[in-house]
C-alpha positions in Angstrom: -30.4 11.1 4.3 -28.9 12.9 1.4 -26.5 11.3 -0.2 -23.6 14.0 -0.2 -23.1 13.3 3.5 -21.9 10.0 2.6 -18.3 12.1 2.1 -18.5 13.8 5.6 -16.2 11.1 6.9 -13.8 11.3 4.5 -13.8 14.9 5.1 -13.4 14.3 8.8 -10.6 12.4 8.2 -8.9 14.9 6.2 -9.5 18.1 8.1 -8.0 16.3 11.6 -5.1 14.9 9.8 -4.5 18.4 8.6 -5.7 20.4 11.9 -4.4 18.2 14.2 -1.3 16.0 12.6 -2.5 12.9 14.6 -3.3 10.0 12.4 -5.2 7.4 14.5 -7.4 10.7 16.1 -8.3 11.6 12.2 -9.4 7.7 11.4 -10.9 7.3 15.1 -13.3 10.4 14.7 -14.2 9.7 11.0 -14.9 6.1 11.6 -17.5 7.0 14.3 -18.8 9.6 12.0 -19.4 7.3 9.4 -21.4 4.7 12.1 -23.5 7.6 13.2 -24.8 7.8 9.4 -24.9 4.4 9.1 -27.1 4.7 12.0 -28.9 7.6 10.6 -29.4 5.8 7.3 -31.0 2.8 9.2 -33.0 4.0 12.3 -33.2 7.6 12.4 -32.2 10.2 14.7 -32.9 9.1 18.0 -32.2 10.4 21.6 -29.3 7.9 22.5 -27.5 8.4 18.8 -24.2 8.9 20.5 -24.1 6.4 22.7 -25.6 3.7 19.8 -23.3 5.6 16.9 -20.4 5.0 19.6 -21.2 1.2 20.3 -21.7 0.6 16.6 -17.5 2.1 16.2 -16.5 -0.6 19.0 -18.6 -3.3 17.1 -17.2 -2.2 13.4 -13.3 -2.7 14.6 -14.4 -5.6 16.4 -16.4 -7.0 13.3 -13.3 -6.1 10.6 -11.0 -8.7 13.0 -13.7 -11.5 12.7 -12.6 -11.0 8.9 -9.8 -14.0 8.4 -7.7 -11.7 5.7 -7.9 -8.9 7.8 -6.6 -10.8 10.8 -4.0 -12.2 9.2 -2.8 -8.4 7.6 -2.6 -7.2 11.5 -0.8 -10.1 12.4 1.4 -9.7 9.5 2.1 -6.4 10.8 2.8 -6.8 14.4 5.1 -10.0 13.2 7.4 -8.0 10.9 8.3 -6.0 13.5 9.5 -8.9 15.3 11.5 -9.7 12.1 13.0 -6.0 12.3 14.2 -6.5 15.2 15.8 -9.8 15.1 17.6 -9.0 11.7 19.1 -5.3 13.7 19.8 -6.5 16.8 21.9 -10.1 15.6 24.1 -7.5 13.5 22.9 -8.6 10.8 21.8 -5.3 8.7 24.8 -3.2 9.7 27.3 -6.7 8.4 25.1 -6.2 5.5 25.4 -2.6 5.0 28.8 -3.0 5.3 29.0 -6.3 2.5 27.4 -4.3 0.0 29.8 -1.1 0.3 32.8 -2.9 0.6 32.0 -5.0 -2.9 31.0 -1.9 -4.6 27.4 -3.1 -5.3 26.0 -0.3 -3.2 28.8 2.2 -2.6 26.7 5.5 -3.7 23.1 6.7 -2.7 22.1 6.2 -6.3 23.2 2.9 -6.4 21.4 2.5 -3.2 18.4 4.0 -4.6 18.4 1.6 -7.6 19.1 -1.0 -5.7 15.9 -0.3 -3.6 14.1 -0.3 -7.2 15.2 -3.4 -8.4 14.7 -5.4 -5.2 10.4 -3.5 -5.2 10.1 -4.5 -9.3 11.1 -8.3 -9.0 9.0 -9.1 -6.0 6.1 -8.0 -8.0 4.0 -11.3 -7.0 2.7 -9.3 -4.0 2.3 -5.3 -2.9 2.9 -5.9 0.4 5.8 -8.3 -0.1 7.2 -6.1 -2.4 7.1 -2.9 0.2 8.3 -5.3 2.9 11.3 -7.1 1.0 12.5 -3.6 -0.9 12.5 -1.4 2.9 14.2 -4.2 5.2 17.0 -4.5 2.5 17.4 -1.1 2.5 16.6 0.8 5.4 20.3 0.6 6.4 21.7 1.9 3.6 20.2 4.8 3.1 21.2 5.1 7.0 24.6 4.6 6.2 24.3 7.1 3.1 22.2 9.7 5.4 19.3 9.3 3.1 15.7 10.1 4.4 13.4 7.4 5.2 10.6 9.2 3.8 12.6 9.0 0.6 12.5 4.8 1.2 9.1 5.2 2.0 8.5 7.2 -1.0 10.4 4.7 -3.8 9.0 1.6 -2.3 5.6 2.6 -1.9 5.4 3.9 -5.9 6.9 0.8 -6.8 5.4 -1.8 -5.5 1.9 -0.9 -6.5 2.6 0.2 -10.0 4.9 -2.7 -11.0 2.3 -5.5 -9.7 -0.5 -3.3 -12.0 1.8 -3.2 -15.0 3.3 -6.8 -15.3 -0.3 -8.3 -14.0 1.2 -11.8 -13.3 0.3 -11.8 -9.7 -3.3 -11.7 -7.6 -4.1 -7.8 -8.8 -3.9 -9.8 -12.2 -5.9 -13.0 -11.2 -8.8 -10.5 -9.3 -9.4 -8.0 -12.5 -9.7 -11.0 -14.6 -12.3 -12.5 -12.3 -14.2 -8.8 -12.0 -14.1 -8.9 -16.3 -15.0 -12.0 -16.8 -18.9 -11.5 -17.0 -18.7 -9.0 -19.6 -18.6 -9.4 -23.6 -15.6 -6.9 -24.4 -15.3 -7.9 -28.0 -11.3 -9.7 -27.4 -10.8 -11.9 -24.4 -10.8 -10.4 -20.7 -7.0 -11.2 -20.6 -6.6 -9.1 -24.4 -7.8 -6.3 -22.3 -6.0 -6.6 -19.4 -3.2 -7.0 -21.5 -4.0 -3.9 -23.5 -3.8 -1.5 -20.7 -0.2 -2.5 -19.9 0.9 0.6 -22.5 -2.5 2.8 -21.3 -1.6 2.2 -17.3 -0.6 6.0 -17.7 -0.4 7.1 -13.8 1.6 4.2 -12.9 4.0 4.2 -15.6 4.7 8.7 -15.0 4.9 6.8 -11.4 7.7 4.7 -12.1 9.3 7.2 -14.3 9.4 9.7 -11.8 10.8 7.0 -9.3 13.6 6.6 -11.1 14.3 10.4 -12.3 14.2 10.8 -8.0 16.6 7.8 -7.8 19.2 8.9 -10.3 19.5 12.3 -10.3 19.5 12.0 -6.3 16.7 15.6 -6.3 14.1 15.7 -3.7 11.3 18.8 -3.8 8.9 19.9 -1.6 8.3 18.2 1.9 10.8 15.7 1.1 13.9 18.0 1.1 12.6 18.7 4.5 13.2 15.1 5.4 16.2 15.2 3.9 17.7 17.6 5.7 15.9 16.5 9.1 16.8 12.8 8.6 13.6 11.9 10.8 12.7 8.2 11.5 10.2 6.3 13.6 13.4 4.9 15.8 15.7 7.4 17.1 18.7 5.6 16.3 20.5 3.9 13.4 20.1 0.0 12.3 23.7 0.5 11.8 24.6 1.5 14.9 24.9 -2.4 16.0 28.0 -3.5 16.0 28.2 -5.8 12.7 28.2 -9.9 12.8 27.7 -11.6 9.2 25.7 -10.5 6.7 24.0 -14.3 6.5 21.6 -12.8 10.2 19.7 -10.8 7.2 20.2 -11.9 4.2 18.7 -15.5 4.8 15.5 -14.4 6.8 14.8 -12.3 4.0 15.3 -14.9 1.6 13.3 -17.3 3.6 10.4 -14.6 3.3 10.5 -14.2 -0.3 11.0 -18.1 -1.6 8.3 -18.7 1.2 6.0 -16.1 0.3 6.3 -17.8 -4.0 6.2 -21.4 -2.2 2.9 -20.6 -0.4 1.2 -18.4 -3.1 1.4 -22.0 -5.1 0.5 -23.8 -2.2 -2.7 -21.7 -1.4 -3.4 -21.3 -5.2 -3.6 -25.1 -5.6 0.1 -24.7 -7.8 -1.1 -21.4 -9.8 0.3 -18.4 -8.3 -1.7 -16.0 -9.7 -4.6 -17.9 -7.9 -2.7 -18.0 -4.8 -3.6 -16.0 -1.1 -1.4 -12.6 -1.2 -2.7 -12.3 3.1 -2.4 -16.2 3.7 1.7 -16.5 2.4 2.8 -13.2 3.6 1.6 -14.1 6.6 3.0 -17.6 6.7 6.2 -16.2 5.2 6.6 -13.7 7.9 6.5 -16.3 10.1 8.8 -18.5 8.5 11.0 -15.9 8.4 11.0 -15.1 12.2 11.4 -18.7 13.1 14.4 -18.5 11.2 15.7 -15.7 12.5 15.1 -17.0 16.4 16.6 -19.8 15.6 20.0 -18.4 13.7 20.8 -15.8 16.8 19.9 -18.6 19.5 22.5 -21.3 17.7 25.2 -18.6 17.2 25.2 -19.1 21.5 25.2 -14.8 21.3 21.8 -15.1 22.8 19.1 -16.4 25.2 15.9 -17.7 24.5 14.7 -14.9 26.7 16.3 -12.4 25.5 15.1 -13.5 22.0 11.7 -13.1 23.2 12.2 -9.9 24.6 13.9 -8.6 21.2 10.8 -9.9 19.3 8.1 -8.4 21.3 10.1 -5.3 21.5 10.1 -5.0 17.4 6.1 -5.5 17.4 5.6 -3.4 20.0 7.7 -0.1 17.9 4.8 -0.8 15.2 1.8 -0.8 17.7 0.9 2.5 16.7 1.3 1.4 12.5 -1.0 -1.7 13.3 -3.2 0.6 15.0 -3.8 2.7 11.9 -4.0 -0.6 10.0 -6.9 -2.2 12.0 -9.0 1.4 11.8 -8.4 1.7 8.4 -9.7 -1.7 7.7 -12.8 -0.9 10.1 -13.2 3.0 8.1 -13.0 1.4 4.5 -15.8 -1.3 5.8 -17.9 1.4 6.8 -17.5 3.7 4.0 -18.0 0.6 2.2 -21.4 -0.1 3.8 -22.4 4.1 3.2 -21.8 4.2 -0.6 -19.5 6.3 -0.4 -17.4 5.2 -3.4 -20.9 4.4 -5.4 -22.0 8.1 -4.7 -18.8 9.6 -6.2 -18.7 7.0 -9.1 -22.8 8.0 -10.0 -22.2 11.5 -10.3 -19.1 11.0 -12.7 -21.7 8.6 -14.7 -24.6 10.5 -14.8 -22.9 13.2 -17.3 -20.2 11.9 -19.5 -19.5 13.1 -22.6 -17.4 10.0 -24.8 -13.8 11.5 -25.1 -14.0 12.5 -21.6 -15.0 9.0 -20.1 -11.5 7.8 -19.9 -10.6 11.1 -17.5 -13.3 11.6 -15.8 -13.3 7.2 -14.7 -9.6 7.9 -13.4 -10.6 10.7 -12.0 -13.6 9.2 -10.1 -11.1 6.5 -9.1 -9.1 8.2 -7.6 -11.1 10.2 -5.5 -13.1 6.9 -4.1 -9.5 5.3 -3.3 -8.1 8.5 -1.7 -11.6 8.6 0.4 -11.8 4.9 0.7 -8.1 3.7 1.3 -8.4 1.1 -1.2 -7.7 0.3 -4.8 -9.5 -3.6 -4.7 -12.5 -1.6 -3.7 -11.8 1.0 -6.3 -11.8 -1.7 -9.1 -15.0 -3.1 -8.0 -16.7 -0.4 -7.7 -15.5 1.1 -11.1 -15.5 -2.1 -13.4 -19.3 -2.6 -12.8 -19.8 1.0 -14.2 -17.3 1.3 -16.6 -17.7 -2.2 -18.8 -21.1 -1.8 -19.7 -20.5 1.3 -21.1 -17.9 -0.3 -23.5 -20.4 -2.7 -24.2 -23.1 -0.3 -24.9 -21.1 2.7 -26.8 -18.3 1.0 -28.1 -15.7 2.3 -26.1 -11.9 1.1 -26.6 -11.6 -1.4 -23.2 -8.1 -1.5 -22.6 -8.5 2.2 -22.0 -11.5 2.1 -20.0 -9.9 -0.2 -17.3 -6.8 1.1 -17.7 -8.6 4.8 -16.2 -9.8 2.6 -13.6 -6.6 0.9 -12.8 -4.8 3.9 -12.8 -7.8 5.6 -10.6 -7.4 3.0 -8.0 -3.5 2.7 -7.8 -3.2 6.5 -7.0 -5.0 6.2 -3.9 -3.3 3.4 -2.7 0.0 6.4 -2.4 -2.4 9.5 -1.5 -4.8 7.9 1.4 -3.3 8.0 4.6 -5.9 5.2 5.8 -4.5 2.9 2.7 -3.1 -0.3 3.8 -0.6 -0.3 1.3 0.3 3.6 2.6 0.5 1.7 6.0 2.9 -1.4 5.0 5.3 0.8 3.1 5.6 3.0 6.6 6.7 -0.3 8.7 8.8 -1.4 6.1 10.9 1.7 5.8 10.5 2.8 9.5 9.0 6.3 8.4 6.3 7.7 10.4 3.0 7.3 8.2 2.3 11.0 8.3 5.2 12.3 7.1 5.1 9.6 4.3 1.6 10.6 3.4 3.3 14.3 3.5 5.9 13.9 1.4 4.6 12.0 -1.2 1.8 13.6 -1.9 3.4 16.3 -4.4 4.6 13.6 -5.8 1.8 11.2 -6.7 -0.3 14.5 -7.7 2.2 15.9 -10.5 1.7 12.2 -11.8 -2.1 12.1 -11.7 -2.2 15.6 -13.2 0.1 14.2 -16.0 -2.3 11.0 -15.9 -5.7 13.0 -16.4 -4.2 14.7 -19.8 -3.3 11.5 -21.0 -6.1 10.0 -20.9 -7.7 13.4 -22.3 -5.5 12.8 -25.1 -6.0 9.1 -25.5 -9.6 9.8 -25.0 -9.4 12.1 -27.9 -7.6 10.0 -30.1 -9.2 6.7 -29.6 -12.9 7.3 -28.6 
């Protein structure tokens, strides 16, 4: 089989998702393309292909839930919902809402925004957490400011993965070390890692362009379309609830986050950074809920049975978010098992001219995390190739990986079967779509920017 078909199901993907607007359809089609060339690949053409390639799409979604970290991000996802719901319905955002405008901590939209910011940059321990903690705080205020949740989507989602690449103190950290750690570099792997912290040039034009959005309060392109639409997943307002006290949110939330540190220590035998990012969010979620449950059935407001009903309620508003979620996971294993991502990365290696190395590896990354959905996968893939050629030419590391890095976070904003695309859509309540839509201009103006810098650096150092 020739190995440029390998992108067919990326390109599947991306043609139905622009033909068709329908998400799930897009990763549905291009997950059973890529089992019928897995099939291909391993058998041959055969009379009953469709009925085998269609067998092997049931098995793949079936096999990605046998995965325990996978498991746990689905329950993750159908649990915060659960958590949504508990935190609207007790009152608790819109007594929130209310707190924070009446003290003057978040009486403007920018002051909203920034607040959004802050909240993604100091829960950097974790994406995910850092998506989830960042759009339940603030999904009601940019209700209550008539701010788009696209926009939400937009500031949490190039936050979260950007600040955990830059400050590196977290599992991203912890898993680039390990991938580094067989290779003679010249300094020590975490002098390199370190190094790329000024380089990181797509996630820092990221985080700058956050905050230019944030403060000067200007949308462009599909965005000011949201704007102007105000379309969310739910067709009413979290603040629409009549208020209670501000404590029905705030200490769920805090539960989730001291939770979430406290098990990343407990799963990382008392090192964070060594610590299970889908075990404690996970565990925290669930911490969180109990909490929750428990607060609104003490205040004597509600029933147990109503409670129940509220929680399965909130899961079942994100069925069609974990959906996505669980075909992604089964579409990147596939891709995963097709080459995809080592296809793209050997025909970027196989004519490289020095100065251009730096480019062209960001480049490369960032087409095999837009096609595979994932920047972990990106890294592994990339590393492999691009340290041995800093061993062998004598290229300047910390830019090498940072190309990489910056390769692989881009994707995580541009794919629409990216988990972290996925999160960042429950956590602001934004249909996944439209958040894929509306970000897009932005994350490509910043990878354009990216690709001459590291022309430049490429230039200058190499």
């Amino acid at each position: 089989m020739a190995d440029w078909l390998t992108l067919l199901p990326a390109l599947v993907a991306i043609v139905i998702v622009l033909w068709r607007k329908e998400v799930i359809l897009a990763l549905l089609l291009s997950l059973c393309c890529a089992e019928l060339l897995i099939f291909v690949q391993a058998q041959g053409a055969g009379p009953a292909i469709l009925l085998d390639g269609s067998i092997a799409t049931l098995e793949r979604i079936v096999a990605v839930t046998g995965d325990a970290d996978n498991a746990r991000i689905l329950m993750f996802s159908l649990l915060v919902g659960g958590l949504l719901a508990y935190m609207r319905d007790s009152g608790g955002v819109s007594a929130t809402v209310k707190m924070l405008v009446d003290k003057g901590i978040a009486k403007t939209p920018r002051q909203a925004g920034l607040m959004t910011f802050f909240i993604s940059s100091v829960t950097f321990i974790e994406s995910n957490l850092s998506s989830l903690t960042a759009g339940i705080s603030s999904r009601g205020l940019f209700d209550k400011f008539k701010m788009s949740r696209a926009r939400l989507a937009y500031i949490i989602d190039s936050t979260s993965a950007p600040i955990c690449i830059i400050i590196l103190l977290n599992g991203w950290g912890a898993y680039i070390l390990g991938l580094l750690s067989t290779y003679s570099l010249g300094d020590s792997a975490v002098s390199v890692l370190i190094g790329t912290i000024p380089l990181n040039f797509y996630a820092l034009f990221t985080l700058a362009l956050v905050l230019y959005t944030i403060i000067t309060g200007k949308v462009y392109g599909p965005m000011r379309k949201s704007e102007q639409q105000l379309h969310t997943l739910a067709e009413h307002s979290e603040i629409d609830v009549k208020p209670s006290h501000p404590s029905y949110m705030l200490l769920p939330l805090l539960t989730l986050v001291a939770s979430m540190l406290g098990f990343m220590l407990l799963t990382g035998n008392g090192r964070l950074v060594s610590g299970s990012g889908s075990q404690s969010v996970l565990y925290a979620t669930t911490l969180a809920c109990l909490v929750a449950y428990c607060m609104m059935l003490f205040s004597k407001r509600f029933k147990h049975q109503q409670l129940v009903d509220i929680g399965f309620k909130g899961m079942s508003e994100l069925l069609p978010l974990v959906t996505i979620v669980l075909l992604s996971l089964a579409l990147g294993s596939s891709l995963k098992l097709l080459g995809t991502g080592t296809f793209i990365a050997s025909i970027v290696s196989d004519s490289l001219p020095l100065v251009l190395i730096p480019a062209l590896l960001f480049l490369a990354g960032a087409l095999i995390s837009v096609t595979t959905g994932t920047s972990w996968g990106t890294f592994a893939i990339l590393i492999p190739i691009g340290m041995p050629m800093v061993e062998l030419l004598g290229l300047p590391p910390s830019l090498v990986l940072a190309a990489i890095l910056s390769g692989g976070v881009f994707g995580d904003h541009c794919s629409p079967i990216s988990d972290s695309t996925a999160v960042s859509s429950v956590a602001s309540g934004c249909d996944l779509l439209e958040h894929v839509k509306t970000q897009l201009p932005y994350a490509l103006f910043c990878g354009a920017l990216a690709l001459l810098a590291f022309f430049i650096a490429g230039m200058l150092m190499i």
